[in-house]
Structures are given as structure tokens and as C-alpha cells.
C-alpha positions as protocol buffer text, in pm:
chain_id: "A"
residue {
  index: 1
  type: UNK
  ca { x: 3415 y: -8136 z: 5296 }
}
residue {
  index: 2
  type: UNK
  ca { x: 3544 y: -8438 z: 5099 }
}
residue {
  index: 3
  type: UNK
  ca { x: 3759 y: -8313 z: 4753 }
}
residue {
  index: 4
  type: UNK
  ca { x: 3579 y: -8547 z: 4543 }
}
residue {
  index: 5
  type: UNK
  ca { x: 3278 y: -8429 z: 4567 }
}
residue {
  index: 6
  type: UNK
  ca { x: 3134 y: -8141 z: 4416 }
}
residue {
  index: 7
  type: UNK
  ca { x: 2995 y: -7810 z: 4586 }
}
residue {
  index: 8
  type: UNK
  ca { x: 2775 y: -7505 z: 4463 }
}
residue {
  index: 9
  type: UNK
  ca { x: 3107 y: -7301 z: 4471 }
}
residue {
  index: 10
  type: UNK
  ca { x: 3278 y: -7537 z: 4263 }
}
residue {
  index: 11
  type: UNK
  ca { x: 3049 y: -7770 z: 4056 }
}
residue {
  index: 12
  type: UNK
  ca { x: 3352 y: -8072 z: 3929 }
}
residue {
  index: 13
  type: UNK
  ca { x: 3518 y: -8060 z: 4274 }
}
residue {
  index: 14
  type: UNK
  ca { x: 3849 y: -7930 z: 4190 }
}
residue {
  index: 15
  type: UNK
  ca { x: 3943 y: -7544 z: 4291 }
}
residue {
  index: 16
  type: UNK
  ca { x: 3943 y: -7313 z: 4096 }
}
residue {
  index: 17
  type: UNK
  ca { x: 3721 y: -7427 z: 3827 }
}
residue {
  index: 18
  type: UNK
  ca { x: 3430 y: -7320 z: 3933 }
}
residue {
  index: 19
  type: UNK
  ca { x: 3123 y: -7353 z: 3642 }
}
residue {
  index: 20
  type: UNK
  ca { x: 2810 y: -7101 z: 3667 }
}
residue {
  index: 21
  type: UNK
  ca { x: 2526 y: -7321 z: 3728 }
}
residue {
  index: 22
  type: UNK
  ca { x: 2308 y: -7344 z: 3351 }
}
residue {
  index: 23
  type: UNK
  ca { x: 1973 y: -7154 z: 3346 }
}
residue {
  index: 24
  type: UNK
  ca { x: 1654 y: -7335 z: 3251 }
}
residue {
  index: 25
  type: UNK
  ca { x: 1485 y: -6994 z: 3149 }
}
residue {
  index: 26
  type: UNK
  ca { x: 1498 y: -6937 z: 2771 }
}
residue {
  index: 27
  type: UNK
  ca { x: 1651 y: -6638 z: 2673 }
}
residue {
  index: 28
  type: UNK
  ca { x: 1571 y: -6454 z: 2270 }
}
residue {
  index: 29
  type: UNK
  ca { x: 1894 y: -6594 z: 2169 }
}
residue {
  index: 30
  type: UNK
  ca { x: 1742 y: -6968 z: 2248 }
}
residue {
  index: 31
  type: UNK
  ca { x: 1488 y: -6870 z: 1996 }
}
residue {
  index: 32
  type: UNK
  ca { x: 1745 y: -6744 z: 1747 }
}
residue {
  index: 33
  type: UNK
  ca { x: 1942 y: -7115 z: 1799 }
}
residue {
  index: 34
  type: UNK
  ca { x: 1614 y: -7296 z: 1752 }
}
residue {
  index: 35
  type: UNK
  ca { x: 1611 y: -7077 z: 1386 }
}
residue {
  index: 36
  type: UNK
  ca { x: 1961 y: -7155 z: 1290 }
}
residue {
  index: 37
  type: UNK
  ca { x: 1933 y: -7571 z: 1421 }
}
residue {
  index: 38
  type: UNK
  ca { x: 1637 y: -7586 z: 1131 }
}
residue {
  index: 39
  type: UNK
  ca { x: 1851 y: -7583 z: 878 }
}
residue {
  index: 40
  type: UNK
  ca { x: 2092 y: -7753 z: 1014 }
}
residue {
  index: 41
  type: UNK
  ca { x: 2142 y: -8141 z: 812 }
}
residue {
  index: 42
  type: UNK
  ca { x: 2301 y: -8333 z: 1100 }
}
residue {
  index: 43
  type: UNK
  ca { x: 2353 y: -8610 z: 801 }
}
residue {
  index: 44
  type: UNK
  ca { x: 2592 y: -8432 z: 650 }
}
residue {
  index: 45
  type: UNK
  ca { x: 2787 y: -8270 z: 968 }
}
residue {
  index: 46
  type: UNK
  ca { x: 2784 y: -8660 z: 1083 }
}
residue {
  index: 47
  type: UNK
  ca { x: 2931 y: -8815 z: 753 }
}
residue {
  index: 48
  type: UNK
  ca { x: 3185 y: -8515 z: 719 }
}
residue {
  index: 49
  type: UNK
  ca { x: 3307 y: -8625 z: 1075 }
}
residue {
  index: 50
  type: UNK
  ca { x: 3337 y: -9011 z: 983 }
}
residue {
  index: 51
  type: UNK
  ca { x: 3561 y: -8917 z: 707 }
}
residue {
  index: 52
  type: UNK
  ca { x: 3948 y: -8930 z: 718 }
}
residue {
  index: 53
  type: UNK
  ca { x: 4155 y: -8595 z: 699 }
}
residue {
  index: 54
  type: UNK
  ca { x: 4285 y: -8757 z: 322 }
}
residue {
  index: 55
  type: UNK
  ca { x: 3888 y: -8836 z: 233 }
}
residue {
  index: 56
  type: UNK
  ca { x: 3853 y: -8466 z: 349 }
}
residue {
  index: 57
  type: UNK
  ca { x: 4128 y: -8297 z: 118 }
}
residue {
  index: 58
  type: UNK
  ca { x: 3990 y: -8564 z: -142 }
}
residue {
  index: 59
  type: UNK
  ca { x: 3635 y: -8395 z: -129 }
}
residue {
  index: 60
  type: UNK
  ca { x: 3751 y: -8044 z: -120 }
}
residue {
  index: 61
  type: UNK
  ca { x: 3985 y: -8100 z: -417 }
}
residue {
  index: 62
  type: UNK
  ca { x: 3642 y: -8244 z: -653 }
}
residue {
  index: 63
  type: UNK
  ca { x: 3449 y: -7927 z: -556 }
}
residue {
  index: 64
  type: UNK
  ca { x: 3733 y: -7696 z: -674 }
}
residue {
  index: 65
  type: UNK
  ca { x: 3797 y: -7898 z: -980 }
}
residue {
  index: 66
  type: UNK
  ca { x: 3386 y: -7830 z: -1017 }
}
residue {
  index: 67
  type: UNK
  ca { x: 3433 y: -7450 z: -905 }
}
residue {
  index: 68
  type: UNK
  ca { x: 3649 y: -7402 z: -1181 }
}
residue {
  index: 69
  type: UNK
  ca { x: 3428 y: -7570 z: -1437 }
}
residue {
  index: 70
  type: UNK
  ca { x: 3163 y: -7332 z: -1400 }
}
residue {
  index: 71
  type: UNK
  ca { x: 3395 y: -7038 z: -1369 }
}
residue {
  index: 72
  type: UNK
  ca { x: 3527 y: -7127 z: -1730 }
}
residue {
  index: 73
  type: UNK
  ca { x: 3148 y: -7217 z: -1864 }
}
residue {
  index: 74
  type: UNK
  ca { x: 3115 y: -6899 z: -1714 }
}
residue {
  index: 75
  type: UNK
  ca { x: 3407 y: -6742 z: -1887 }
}
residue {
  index: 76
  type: UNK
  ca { x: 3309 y: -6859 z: -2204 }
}
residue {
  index: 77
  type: UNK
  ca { x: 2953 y: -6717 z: -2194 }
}
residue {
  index: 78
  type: UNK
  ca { x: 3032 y: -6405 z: -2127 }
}
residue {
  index: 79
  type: UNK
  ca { x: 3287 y: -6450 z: -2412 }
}
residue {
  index: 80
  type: UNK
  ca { x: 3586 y: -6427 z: -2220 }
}
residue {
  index: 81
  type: UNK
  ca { x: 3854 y: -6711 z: -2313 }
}
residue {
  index: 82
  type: UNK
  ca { x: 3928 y: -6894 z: -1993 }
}
């Protein structure tokens, strides 16, 4: 048997490493995926992985800055001084 190739036993022809062959069958947690990947906006998942690890931080830091303001509008409606 030539190394390069792969085999049943060992699917990427290296020892070892052998991958269980993927079922076509769907199981009830295939059902539960198809649920979740609804609501899923690949948009967004696609432009937060273009961005840089600075453009990131950048991002996160707004939305806290915007946490905060509704905490203290909160804060102040309840008539609580901030």
C-alpha cells in the first residue's frame, strides 16, 4: 500500500490519525442545528472577522461606554444618583 494515499483505516494517509467516516443520516441534533443556523446573521459573524484585533477592542469599548449610559439613565430613574 502506497503512504500517500489514503485507506478506510486511515482516511488522510498518515498513521495514527485515523477519522470516523461522516454519516449522511440526520440525526435530532441536525434538526436542533438547522434551529440555531436561523438566527444566525452570517453578515455580522463575516464583518466581525474582517476587522483588526484594535477595530475589535475599538467596538467593544463604544458598547461599554453605551452600557453605562443606560445604566446611569437607569440610575437616575429609579432615583438613584449614578
Amino acid at each position: 500500500m502506497d503512504d500517500d494515499k489514503p485507506s478506510a483505516e486511515c482516511p488522510h494517509g498518515q498513521a495514527g490519525s485515523a477519522v470516523p467516516a461522516m454519516s449522511t443520516e440526520r440525526s435530532s441534533m441536525d434538526d436542533v442545528l438547522d434551529v440555531y443556523k436561523r438566527g444566525l446573521d452570517l453578515t455580522l459573524i463575516r464583518q466581525r472577522a474582517a476587522m483588526t484585533v484594535q477595530e475589535r477592542f475599538d467596538s467593544m469599548a463604544v458598547a461599554m461606554r453605551q452600557v453605562e449610559e443606560v445604566r446611569r439613565a437607569g440610575s437616575i430613574a429609579r432615583g438613584i444618583r449614578p
